[in-house]
Each structure stands twice: as C-alpha cells, then as structure tokens.
C-alpha positions, 0 to 999 in steps of 0.5 A: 500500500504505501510503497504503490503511494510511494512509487508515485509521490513527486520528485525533486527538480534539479535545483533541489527545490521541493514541494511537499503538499497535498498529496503527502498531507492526503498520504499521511491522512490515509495512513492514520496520521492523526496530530499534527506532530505524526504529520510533520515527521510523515511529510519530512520523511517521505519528502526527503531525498536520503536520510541526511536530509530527513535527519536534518529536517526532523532535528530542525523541528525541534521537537521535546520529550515525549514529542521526539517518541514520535518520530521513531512510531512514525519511521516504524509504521512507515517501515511496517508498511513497505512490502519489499525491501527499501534501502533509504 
C-alpha cells in the first residue's frame, strides 16, 4: 500500500527545490496520521531525498520529550508498511 503511494509521490527538480503538499498531507491522512506532530515527521520523511536530509529536517523541528517518541512510531509504521525491501 504505501510503497504503490510511494512509487508515485513527486520528485525533486534539479535545483533541489521541493514541494511537499497535498498529496503527502492526503498520504499521511490515509495512513492514520492523526496530530499534527505524526504529520510533520510523515511529510519530512517521505519528502526527503536520503536520510541526511530527513535527519536534518526532523532535528530542525525541534521537537521535546515525549514529542521526539514520535518520530521513531512514525519511521516504524512507515517501515511496517513497505512490502519489499527499501534501502533509504
């Protein structure tokens, strides 16, 4: 399911500037993304070309506490969901 969503979710052009709008919003709906701090962490995760990227995006969210508990049940549901190997 999510790697079908993921096959088709926009690229970057080649000046680096992306555009993470309704269809990763309307993803993270389906996905059961339900606050605004697990919709966050999906929008930054799935816009991201590689893991730096993410890590550099999540870390300037600035999440606190129990917050940054978030970010790792996001990634593990992101991860749960892929039928197939993903080496990002």
């Amino acid at each position: 399911m999510l790697n079908s969503a993921l096959a088709d979710r926009p690229r970057r052009s080649s000046d680096g500037a992306g555009q993470p709008g309704h269809d990763y919003l309307k993803l993270a709906a389906d996905q059961r993304m339900n606050t605004d701090i697990r919709r966050s962490v999906f929008v930054v995760i799935m816009s991201s070309e590689d893991y730096m990227e993410a890590f550099e995006k999540l870390h300037g969210l600035g999440l606190k506490g129990s917050q940054e508990r978030e970010m790792s049940r996001v990634l593990l549901h992101c991860c749960l969901q892929e039928g197939a190997y993903n080496p990002y």
